[in-house]
N, C-alpha and C positions, 0 to 999 in steps of 0.2 A: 641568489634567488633565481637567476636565468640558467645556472648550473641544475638547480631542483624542479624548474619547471619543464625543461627538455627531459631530464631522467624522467621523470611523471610521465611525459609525450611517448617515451618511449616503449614502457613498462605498459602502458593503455590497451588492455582487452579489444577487441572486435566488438560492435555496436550491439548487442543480442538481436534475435529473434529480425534476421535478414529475410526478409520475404522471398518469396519463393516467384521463379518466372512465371507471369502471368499472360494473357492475351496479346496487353496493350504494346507489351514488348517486344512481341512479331512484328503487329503491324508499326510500330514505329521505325523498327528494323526495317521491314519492307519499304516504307516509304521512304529514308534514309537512300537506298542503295538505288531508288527509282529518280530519286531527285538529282544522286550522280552521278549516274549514269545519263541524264537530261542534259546535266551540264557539261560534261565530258565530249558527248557530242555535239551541242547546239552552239555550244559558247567560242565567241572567237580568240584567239591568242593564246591557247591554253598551253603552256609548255608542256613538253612530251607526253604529248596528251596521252596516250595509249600507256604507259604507264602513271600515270597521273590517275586515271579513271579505275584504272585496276585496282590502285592505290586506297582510293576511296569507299571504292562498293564493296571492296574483300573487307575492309575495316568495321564496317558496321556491324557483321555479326555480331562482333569483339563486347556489342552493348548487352548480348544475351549473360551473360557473366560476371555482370559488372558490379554485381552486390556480391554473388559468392566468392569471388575472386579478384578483387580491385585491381590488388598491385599487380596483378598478370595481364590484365586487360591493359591498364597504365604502359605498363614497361611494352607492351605489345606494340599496343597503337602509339605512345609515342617513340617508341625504338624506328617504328616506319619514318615516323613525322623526322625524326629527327635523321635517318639513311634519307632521304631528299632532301633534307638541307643541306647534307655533307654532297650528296650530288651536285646538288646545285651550286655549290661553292665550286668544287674542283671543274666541273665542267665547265664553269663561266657562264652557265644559264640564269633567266630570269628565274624567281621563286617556284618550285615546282609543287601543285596541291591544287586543288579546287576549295571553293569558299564552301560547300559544304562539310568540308571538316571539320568544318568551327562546331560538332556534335562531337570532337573530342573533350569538350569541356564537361560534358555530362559524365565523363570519366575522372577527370577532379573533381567533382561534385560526391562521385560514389565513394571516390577514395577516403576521402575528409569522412563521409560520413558511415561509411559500412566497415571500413578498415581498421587494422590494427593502429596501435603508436607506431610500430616499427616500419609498417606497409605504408602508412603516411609518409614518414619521415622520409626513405627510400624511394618511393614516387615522386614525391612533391620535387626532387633531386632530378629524377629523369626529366620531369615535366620541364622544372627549368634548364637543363644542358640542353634538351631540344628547342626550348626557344632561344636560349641563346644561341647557337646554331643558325636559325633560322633566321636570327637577326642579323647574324655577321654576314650570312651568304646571300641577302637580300633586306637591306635596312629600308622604312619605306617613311619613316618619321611617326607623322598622327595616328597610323595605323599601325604599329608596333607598342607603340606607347595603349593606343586601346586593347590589342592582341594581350598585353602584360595586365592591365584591370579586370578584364574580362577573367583570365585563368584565377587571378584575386577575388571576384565576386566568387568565381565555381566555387572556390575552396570556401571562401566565408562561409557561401551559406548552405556548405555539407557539414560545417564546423554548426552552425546556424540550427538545424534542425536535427541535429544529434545532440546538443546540449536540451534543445526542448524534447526530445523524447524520454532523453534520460531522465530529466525531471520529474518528468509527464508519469515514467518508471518506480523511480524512487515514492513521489508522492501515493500511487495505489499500494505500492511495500506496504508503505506508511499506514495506508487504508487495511489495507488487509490486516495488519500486526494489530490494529486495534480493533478490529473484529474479533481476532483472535484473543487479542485482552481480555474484552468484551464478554465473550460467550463463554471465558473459562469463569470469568465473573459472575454470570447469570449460573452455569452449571454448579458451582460449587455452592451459592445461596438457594438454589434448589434443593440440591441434593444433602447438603450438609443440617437442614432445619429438618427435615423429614426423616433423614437418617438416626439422628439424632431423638427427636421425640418417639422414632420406632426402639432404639436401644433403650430409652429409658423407661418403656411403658412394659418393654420384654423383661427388662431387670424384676419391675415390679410385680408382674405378673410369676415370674418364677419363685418371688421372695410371699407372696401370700396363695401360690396355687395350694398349697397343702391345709391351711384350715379357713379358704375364704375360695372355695372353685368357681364360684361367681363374677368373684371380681378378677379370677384371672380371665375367667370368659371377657368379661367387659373389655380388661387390654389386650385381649385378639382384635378385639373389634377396633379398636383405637388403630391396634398397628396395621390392620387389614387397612382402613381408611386412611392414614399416611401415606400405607404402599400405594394404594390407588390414585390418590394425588400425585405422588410420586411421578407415577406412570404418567401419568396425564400431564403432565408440563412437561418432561421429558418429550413426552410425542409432540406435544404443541413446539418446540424447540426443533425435533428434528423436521419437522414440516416445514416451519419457515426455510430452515436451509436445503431443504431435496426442493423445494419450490423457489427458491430463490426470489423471495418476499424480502421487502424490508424488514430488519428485528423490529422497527417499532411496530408492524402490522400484526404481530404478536399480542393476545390477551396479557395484560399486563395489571396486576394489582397497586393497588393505591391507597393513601391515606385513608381509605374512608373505611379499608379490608383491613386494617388494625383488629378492627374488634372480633372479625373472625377468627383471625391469630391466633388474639390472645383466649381466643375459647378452645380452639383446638390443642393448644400445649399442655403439658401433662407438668404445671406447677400448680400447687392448689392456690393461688392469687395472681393474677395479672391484671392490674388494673392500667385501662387504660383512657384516659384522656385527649380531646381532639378539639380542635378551635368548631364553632359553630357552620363557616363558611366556608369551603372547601372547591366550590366550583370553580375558581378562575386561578387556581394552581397551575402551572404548565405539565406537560405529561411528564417533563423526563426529572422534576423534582415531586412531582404526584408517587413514582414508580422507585426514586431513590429514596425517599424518607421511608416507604414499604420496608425495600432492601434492608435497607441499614437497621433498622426496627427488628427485621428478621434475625437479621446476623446478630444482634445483640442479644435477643431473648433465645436463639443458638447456643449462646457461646455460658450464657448462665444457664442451660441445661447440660452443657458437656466441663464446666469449669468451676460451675460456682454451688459448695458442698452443701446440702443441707438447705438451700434456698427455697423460703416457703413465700415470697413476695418478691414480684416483679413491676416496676412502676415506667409505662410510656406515657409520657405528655407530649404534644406537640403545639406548641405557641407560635402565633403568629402577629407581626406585627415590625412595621419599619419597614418594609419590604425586605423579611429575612422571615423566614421557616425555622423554628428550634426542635430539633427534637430532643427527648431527654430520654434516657434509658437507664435504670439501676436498679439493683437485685438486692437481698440481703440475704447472701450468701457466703460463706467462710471460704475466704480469700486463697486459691491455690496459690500453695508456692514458684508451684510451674510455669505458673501465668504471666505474663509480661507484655507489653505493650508493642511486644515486637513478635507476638507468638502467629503461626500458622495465616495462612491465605486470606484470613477471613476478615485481617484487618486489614492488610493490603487492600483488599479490593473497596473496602469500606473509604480505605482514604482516597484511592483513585475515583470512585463514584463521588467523594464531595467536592476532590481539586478539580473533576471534569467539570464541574459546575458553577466553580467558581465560591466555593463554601469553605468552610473549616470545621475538623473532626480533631473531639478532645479525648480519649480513654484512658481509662486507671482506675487504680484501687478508691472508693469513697473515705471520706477521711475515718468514719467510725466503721464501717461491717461492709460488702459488698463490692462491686461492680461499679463503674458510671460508666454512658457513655454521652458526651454533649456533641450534636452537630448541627453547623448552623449553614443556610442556603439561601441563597437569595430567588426570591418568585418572582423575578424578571430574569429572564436566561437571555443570554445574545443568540439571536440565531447566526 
């Protein structure tokens, strides 16, 4: 397990989308290199000081880099850190550094969190031969022991806020993938109920233009009025997104647009049925029993032969939503309960809500389709 967790450490991409140097980075820089330079001069006992100081204020630029480049700045700053400990060891001096350096920590911090596995792993390496280094050439007890916590917090919490970004990463993934579900959802129960009542009304109109030019007039008209539907949700869809509106700020049809439906479809019966009370429905089971209603009376225009009767009921009661749906139409062979988009998206709109969807053949002639919803949703 500690053999798979290192490989994993190792093989670990760069943290995405490293910001770019900004303002605050100068002036920190700036103030960095003024505070060691304060100290370099003002402070007493400073071993070799003149390189001490040099030491210090040259290092800080090192901060301007320290996301694009971790392990460079790392090996940099502490490759110094660690050439005055080895100084300091052979020459037999005190510890040589100023206490402003303790802002190479903010370079373990980058590393853990903007670096690679491999830039970690190789840092973290430098980081400690230099304090080990600095230990042997200058051991001080309570403050070596803090100097070694401290490089442990830097690391934790690059480690720290790189696992919440990622999160933070994955979860919008997450978001977005199911917008993307989403709107392929809505687009295909749009387009496919329209599309669909447009081909069947052009079938008909070409199968009686020749001794009924009337009624083929009439299904121009039907498909002219499809197409403009059509159009019209379609744009109300692309609006929300060039606006960048919530989908639900989107007109959305409801239980109560059934009976519009079932007038507009080109089967000569669709009766439909609706509980009395309808108001205290929530929206996103108001807009799903629509769908699903849609998608059914769809799918018995492109599937179900000869179908002169279409029956929606919606019953309500127990704190559960029914809808029913069934045709009596001669059963394609083709048909199956694993066929095309249209039941997918049917089962995902009932399991997003915590419902169940039943489809298949009826036992004598036809279609069914049972799904049930509960009218309390969790928010």
């Amino acid at each position: 397990m500690t053999t798979n967790g290192l490989s994993s450490l190792w093989t670990e991409p760069r943290a995405p989308d490293a910001p770019a140097r900004v303002p605050r980075d100068w002036v920190l820089v700036g103030a960095l290199m003024v505070t060691a330079l304060l100290e370099g001069v003002l402070q007493d006992d400073v071993a070799w000081r003149p390189l001490a100081t040099i030491v210090a204020v040259g290092l800080a630029p090192v901060l301007l880099w320290r996301r694009t480049h971790p392990l460079a700045c790392v090996v940099v700053a502490f490759g110094a850190a660690m050439a005055l400990g080895l100084a300091s060891l052979l020459g037999g001096a005190p510890s040589v550094g100023l206490d402003t350096m303790i802002y190479l920590l903010v370079l373990v911090y980058a590393l853990v969190r903007w670096g690679s596995g491999r830039e970690i792993v190789i840092g973290l390496a430098v980081v400690a031969v230099a304090a080990g280094i600095g230990t042997v050439a200058d051991y001080t007890g309570p403050a070596d022991v803090f100097g070694g916590f401290a490089v442990l917090a830097a690391a934790t919490g690059g480690a720290a806020f790189r696992y919440r970004a990622e999160s933070w990463r994955r979860a919008l993934d997450q978001s977005r993938s199911q917008e993307r579900v989403g709107l392929a959802r809505e687009l295909h129960d749009i387009v496919a109920h329209h599309v669909s009542a447009i081909a069947v009304q052009a079938q008909a109109g070409r199968a009686i233009a020749g001794q009924r030019p009337e009624a083929a007039l009439e299904a121009l008209a039907v498909i002219e009025g499809e197409a403009s539907r059509t159009l019209a949700e379609m744009r109300a869809m692309v609006r929300v997104l060039r606006d960048g509106a919530p989908a639900e700020h989107a007109p959305q049809p409801g239980v109560a647009d059934l009976v519009s439906l079932a007038r507009r479809a080109p089967i000569p019966v669709v009766d439909v049925e609706l509980p009395d009370d309808l108001d205290d429905l929530p929206p996103q089971v108001d807009a799903a029993v629509y769908r699903l209603a849609q998608e059914a009376l769809t799918n018995a225009l492109r599937h179900a032969r000869d179908a002169s009767r279409v029956e929606i009921r919606v019953v309500e009661g127990a704190g559960r939503l029914r809808l029913h749906v069934t045709d009596d139409g001669q059963i394609d062979s083709a048909r199956s309960v694993n066929h095309g988009f249209g039941l997918l998206g049917m089962t995902e709109r009932v399991q997003l809500l915590g419902g169940t969807l039943r489809a298949g053949p009826a036992p004598e002639r036809g279609w069914t389709v049972d799904a049930e919803l509960p009218t309390k949703v969790r928010r």
